[in-house]
Backbone as CSV, one residue per row, in Angstrom:
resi,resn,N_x,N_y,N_z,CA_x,CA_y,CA_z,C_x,C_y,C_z
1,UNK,53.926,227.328,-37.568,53.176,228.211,-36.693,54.026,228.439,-35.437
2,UNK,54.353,229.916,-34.742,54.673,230.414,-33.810,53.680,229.851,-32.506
3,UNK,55.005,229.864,-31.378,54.235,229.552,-30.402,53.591,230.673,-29.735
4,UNK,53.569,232.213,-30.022,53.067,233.290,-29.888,51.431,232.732,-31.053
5,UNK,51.722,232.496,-32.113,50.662,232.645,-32.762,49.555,231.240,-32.171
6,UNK,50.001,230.394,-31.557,49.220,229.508,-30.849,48.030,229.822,-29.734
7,UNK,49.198,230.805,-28.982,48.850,231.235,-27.613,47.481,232.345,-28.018
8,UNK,47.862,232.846,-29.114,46.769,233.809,-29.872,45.493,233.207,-30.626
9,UNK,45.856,232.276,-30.545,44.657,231.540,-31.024,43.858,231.125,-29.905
10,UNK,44.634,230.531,-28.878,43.804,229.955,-27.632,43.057,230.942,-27.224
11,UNK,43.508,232.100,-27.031,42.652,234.039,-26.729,41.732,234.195,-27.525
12,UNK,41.933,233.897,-28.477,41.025,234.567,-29.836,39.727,233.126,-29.642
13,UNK,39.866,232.229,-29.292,38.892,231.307,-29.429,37.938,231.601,-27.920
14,UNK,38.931,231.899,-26.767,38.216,231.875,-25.770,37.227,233.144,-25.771
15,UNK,37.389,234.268,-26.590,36.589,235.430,-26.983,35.829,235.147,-27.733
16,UNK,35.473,234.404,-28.349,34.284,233.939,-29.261,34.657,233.881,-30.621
17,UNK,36.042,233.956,-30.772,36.149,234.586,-32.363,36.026,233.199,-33.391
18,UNK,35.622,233.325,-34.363,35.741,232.666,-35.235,37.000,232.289,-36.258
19,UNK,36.981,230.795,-36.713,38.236,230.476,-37.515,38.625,231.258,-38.575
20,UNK,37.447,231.735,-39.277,38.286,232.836,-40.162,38.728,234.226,-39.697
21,UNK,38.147,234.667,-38.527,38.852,235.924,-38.065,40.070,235.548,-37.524
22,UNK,40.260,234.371,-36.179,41.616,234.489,-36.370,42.904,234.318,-37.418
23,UNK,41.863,233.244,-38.439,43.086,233.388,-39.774,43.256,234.449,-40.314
24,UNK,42.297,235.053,-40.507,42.489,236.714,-41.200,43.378,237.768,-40.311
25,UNK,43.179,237.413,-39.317,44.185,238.443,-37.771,45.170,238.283,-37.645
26,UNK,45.687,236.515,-38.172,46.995,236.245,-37.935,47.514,235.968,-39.296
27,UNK,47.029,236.134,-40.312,47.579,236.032,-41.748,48.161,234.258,-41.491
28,UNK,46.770,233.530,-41.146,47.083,231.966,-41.698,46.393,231.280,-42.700
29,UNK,46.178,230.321,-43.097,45.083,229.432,-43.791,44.309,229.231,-42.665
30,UNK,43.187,229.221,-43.293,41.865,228.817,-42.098,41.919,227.365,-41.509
31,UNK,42.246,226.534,-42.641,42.319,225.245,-42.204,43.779,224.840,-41.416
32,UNK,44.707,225.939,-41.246,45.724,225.666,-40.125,45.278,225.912,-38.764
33,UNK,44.104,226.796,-38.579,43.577,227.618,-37.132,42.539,226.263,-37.147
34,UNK,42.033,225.610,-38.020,41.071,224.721,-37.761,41.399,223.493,-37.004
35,UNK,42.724,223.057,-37.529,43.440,221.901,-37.372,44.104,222.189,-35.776
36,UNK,44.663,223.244,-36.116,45.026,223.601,-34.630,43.955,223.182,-33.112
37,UNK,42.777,224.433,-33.342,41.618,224.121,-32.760,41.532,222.916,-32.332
38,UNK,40.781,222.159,-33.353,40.693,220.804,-32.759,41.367,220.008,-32.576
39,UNK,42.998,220.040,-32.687,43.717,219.252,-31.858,44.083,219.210,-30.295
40,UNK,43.031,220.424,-30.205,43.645,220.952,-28.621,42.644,221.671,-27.903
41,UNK,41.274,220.712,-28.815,40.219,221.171,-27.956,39.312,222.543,-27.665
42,UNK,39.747,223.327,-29.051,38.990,224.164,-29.279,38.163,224.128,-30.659
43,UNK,38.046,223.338,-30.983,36.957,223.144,-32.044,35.380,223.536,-31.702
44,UNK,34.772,223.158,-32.582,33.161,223.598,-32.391,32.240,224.539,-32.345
45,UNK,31.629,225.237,-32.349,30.756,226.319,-32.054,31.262,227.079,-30.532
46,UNK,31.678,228.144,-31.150,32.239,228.862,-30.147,31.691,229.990,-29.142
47,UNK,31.182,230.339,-28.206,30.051,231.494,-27.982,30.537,232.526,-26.593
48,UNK,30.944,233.241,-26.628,31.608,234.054,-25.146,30.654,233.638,-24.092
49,UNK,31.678,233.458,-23.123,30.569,232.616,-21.539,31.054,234.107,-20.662
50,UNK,30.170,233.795,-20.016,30.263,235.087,-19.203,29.684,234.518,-17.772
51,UNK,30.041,234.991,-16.180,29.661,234.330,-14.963,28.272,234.399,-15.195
52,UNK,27.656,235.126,-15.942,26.466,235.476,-15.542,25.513,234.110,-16.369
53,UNK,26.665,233.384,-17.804,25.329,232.614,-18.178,24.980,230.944,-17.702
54,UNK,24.159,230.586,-17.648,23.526,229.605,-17.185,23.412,228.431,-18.119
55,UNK,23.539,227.263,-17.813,23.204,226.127,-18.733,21.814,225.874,-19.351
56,UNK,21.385,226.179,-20.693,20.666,226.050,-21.221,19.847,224.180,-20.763
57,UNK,18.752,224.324,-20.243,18.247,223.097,-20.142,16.896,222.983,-21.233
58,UNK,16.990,221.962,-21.779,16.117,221.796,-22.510,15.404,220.605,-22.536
59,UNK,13.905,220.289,-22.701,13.080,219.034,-22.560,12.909,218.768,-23.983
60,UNK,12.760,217.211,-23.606,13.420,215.789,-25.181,11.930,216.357,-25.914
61,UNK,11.677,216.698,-26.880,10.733,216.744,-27.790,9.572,215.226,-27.410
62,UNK,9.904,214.302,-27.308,9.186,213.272,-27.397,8.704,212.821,-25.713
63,UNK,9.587,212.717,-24.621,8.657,212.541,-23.342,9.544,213.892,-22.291
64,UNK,9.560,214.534,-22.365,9.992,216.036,-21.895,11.132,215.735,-20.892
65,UNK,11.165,214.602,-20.568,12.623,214.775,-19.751,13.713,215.894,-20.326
66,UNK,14.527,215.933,-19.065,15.795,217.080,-19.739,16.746,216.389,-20.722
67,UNK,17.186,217.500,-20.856,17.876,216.700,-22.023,19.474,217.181,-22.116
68,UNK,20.354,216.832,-21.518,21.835,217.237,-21.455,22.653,217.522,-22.523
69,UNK,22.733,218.832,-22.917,23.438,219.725,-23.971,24.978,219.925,-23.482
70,UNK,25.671,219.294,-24.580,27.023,219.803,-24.485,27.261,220.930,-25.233
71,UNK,28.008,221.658,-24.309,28.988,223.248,-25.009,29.374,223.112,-26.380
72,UNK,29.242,223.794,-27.012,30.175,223.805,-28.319,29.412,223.150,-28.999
73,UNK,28.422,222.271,-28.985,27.775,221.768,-30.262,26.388,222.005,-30.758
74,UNK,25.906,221.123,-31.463,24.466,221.205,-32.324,24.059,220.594,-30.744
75,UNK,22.605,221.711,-30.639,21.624,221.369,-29.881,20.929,220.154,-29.797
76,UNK,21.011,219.212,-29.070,19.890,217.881,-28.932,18.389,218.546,-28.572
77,UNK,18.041,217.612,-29.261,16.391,217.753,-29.353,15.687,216.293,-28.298
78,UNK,16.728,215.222,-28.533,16.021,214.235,-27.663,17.109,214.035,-26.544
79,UNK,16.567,212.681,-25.482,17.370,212.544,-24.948,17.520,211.337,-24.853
80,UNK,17.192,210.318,-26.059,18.010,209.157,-26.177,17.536,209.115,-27.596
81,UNK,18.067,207.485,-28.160,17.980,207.241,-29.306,16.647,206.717,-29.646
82,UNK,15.945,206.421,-28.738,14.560,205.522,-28.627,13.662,206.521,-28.568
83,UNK,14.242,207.887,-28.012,12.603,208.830,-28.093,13.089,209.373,-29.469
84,UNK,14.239,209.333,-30.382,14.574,210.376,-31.272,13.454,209.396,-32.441
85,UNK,13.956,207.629,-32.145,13.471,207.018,-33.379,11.663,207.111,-33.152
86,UNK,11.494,206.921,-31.731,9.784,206.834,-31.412,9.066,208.418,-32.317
87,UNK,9.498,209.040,-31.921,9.413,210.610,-32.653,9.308,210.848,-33.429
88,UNK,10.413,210.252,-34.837,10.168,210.345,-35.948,9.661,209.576,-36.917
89,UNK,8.875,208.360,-36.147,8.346,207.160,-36.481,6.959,207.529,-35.935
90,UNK,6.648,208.583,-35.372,5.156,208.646,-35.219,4.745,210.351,-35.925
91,UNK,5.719,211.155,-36.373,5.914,212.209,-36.987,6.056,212.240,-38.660
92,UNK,6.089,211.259,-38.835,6.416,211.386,-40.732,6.393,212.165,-41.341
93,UNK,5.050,212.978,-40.887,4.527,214.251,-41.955,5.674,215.490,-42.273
94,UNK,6.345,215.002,-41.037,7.393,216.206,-40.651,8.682,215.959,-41.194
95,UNK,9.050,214.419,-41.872,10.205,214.136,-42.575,10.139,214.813,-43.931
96,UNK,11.522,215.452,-44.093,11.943,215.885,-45.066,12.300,214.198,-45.957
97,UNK,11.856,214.028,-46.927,12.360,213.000,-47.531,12.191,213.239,-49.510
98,UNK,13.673,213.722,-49.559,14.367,214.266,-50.549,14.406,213.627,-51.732
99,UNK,14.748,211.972,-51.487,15.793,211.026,-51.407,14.282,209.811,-52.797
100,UNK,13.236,210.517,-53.107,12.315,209.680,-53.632,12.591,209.386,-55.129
101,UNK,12.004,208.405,-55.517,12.610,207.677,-57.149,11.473,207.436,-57.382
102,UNK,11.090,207.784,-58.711,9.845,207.004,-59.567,10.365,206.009,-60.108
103,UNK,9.821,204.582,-60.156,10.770,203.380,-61.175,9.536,202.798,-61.154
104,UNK,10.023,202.013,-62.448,9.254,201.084,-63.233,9.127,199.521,-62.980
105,UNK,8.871,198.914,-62.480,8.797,197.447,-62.173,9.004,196.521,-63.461
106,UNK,10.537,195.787,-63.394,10.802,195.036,-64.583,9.854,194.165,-65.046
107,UNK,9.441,193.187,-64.212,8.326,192.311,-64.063,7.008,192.788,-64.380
108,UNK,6.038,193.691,-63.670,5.311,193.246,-63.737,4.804,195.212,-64.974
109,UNK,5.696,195.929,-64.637,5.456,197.545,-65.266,4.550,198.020,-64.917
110,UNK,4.698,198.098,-63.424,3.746,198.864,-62.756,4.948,199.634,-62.287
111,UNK,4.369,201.377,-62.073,4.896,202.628,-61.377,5.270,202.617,-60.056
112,UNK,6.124,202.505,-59.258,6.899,202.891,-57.895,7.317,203.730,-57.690
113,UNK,7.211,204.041,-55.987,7.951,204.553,-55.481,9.077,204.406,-54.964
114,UNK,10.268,204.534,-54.825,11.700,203.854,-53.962,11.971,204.859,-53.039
115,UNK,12.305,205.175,-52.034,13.065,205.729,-51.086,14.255,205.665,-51.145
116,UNK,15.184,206.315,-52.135,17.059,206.356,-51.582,17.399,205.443,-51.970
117,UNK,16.574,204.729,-53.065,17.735,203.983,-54.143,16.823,203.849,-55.386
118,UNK,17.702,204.618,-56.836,16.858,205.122,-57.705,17.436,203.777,-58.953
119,UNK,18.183,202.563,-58.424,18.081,201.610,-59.339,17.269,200.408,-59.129
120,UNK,16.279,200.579,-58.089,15.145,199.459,-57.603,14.625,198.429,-59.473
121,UNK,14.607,197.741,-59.421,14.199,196.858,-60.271,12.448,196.423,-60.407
122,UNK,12.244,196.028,-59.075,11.335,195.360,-58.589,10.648,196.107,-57.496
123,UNK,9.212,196.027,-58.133,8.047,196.822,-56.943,7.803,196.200,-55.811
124,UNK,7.877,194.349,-56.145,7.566,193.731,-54.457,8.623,192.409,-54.468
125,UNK,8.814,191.747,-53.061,9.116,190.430,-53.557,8.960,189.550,-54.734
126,UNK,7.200,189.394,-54.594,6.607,188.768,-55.655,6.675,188.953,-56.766
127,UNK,6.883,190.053,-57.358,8.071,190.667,-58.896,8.973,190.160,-58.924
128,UNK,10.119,190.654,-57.640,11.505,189.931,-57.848,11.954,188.163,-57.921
129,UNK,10.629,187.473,-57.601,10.881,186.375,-57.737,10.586,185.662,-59.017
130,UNK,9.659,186.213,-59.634,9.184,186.203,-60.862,9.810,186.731,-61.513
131,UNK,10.437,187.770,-61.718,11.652,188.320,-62.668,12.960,187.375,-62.947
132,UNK,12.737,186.842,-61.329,14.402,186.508,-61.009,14.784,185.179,-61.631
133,UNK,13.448,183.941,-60.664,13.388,182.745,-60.867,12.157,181.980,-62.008
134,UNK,10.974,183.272,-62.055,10.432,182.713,-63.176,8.984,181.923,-62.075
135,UNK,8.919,182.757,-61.342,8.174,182.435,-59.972,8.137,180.987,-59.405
136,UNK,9.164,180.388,-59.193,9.534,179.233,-58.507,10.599,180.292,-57.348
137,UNK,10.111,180.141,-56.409,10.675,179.948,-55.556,11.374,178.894,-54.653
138,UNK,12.675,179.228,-54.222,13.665,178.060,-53.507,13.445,177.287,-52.063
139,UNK,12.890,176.316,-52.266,12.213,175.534,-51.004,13.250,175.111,-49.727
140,UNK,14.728,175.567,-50.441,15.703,175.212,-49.428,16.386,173.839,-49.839
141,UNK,16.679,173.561,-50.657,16.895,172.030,-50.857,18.496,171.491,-50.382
């Protein structure tokens, strides 16, 4: 890569353009304008700033404080990790959860549900110990 075609990239990013227009403008691979980009700090969501625009402030979904948005990226919704987990721990209804398994309980062949792991064996402890040990459990000896 030309150091003309660099300098054209830094222009082309500060205009809003996107990685495949400048690859298509400058006849590169996309993933050379990509690599470029983010080695030098132009990566990310790119959007023309103009004097006129203002910092988007936005309040945390969960106790409305503000919530400090950096340039260039995916929008925050909270503004820590404790209102994101409080939030979606009192929201469930609202989880997308993709990730569900019907399984069969070795032990005892009763129907389950698993969450995000579809080789579950065992419906409860009390199965798996009985499957495992034959329901003796280990007193620690």
């Amino acid at each position: 890569m030309t150091d003309n075609q660099k300098t054209l990239i830094q222009i082309y990013r500060e205009k809003g353009m996107s990685y495949k227009e400048i690859a298509d403008a400058l006849v590169l691979s996309i993933n050379t304008v990509k690599t470029f980009c983010k080695r030098n700090g132009l990566g990310g969501v790119r959007t023309i700033a103009s004097a006129t625009d203002e910092v988007m402030v936005k309040a945390c979904e969960c106790c409305g404080n503000p919530v400090s948005q950096n340039p260039g990226r995916k929008q925050k919704r909270f503004c820590s990790d404790s209102c994101r987990n409080h939030w979606w721990n009192t929201h469930m209804e609202d989880v997308d959860r993709r990730a569900n398994y019907e399984c069969v309980c070795e032990c005892c062949g009763k129907t389950f549900s698993s969450y995000g792991n579809k080789k579950r064996k065992y419906c409860s402890h009390s199965c798996y110990i009985n499957g495992r040990f034959g329901g003796v459990e280990d007193a620690g000896e």
